[in-house]
Steps between C-alpha positions, in 0.01 A plus 500: 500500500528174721208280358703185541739564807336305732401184318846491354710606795600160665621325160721868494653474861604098370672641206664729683671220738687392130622884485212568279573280255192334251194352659503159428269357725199324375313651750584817329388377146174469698533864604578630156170294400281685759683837428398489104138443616500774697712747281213405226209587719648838619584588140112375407389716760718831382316396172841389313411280211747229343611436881764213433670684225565813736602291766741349270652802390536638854716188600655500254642836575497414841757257454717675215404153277269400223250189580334309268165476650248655792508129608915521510468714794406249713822307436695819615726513807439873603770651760287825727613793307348299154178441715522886603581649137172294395340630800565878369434403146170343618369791687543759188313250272219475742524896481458506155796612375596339169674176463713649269609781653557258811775289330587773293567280199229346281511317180380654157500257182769330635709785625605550863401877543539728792256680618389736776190738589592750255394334166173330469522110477489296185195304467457154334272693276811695375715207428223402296502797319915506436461132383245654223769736390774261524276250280527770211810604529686185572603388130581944415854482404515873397680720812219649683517835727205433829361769676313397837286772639454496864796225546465435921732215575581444149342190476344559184773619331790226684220231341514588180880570490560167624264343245568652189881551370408748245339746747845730464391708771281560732421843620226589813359820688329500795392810721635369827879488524485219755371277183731638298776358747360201577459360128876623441535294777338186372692553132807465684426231679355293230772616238301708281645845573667537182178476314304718714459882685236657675447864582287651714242688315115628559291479190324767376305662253781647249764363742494120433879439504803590704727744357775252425200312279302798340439430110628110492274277416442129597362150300299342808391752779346241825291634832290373752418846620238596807177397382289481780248779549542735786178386626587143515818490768286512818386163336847334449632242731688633833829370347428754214298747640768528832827422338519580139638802349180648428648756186538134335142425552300759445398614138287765545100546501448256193842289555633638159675828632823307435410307218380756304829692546688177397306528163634827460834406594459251215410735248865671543704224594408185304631457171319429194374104496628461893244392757354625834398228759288564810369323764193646642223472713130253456305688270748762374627337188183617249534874653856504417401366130249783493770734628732391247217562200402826593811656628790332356388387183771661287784338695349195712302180376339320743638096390349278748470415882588182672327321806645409825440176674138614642403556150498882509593713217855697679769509301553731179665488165539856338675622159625805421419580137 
């Protein structure tokens, strides 16, 4: 854990002369300076990409205070336990644990959520993907009832609460309870709980609902369920492959296990003229629209799909008929 101890450890034993009070020495400016270079070349060398906005985030939590740049840090005055924090911080990054799960808070379209190794992590992809379904929905001015599918840390559903009034409410199931938890969690704490409950719930075939749900029906159904095939996690990135909730990754042989029982889920629960989004994986949108044809035909119409920023064909938009 002591990368830095040494290099660092006479600008610590000046501080603490002042009763550990800020750093304010230029010489120590200098020190930060060196420090960044070489808290950049260790996380290079763990192969952490986007180096200055981890190191960012881990000072930032370090020091219990937002900055408004990487190059703010070397303005700070750091006191030893700061310097230490970072130093513990530091070392899980270079282990490959998640930034996210590090600070334990991380933004989603412009919501402070909480989150921890029990839901999988929002991508940027995903706030793509709600802005695509906010974008249709944001001039609705009918009441709406939301089902999310597979809710994690809410983020999905706190996004779409937040952006659209008319959303009356908001209901989610996930199979792990700690998901369930954590996204009541993050309605609280963003002021949403009135407008939204989640219950713990594994879908299956002929069991699609919880029993306080069976027979209701819902005008927008959203998921970003597992879509990965099992055959592709040995692939994924250590901070996936190590740290991720792998139930929330993995969708079976094909990737569809999950979606397909979505579609079904659909067939039930979506009422006449409401809509079915999903976010999937490359590749998977025309097998869902051949899914949709051949199975679902009599209650689902394939409407469209929507690329994210690389271009690829990911998110969804279903009807039931």
């Amino acid at each position: 854990m002591n990368f830095i101890k040494p290099f660092w450890s006479r600008f610590i034993r000046r501080s603490t002369k002042i009763q550990n009070k800020s750093i304010i020495s230029p010489e120590t400016k200098n020190a930060i300076t060196h420090l960044l270079k070489e808290w950049n070349r260790k996380l290079k060398k763990a192969g952490v990409g986007d180096r200055e906005t981890n190191i960012k985030y881990l000072m930032e939590n370090a020091i219990s205070k937002n900055l408004p740049s990487y190059d703010s840090i070397k303005e700070l005055e750091l006191t030893e336990k700061q310097l230490n924090r970072f130093q513990e911080l530091f070392k899980m990054r270079c282990d490959r644990r998640p930034l996210q799960h590090i600070v334990g808070v991380w933004d989603f379209n412009g919501l402070p959520l909480k989150t921890n190794p029990a839901v999988f992590i929002p991508r940027p992809e995903t706030e793509e993907f709600v802005s695509e379904v906010i974008r249709h929905y944001r001039n609705i001015s009918r009441p709406i009832e939301m089902l999310e599918v597979g809710c994690g840390s809410g983020a999905i559903s706190m996004a779409m609460l937040q952006s659209i009034p008319f959303i009356r409410s908001s209901t989610a199931i996930d199979c792990s309870d700690d998901a369930v938890q954590l996204a009541k969690e993050n309605a609280v704490k963003l002021k949403l709980s009135d407008r939204f409950q989640a219950f713990k719930h594994m879908v299956k075939e002929n069991d699609y609902l919880p029993k306080p749900l069976k027979g209701k029906t819902f005008d927008l159904i959203i998921s970003n369920p597992p879509f990965a095939r099992t055959d592709e996690l040995s692939w994924l990135h250590p901070e996936v492959k190590y740290y991720e909730n792998r139930i929330a990754l993995d969708g079976g042989p094909d990737g569809l296990v999950v979606v397909r029982l979505v579609l079904h889920l659909s067939c039930f629960h979506l009422r006449s003229g409401g809509k079915l989004w999903l976010e999937l994986g490359n590749g998977q949108s025309p097998l869902v629209k051949t899914i949709v044809n051949l199975k679902h035909a009599e209650n689902l119409r394939f409407l469209n799909s929507y690329k994210d920023r690389y271009g690829r064909e990911r998110f969804v938009e279903i009807e039931k008929t």
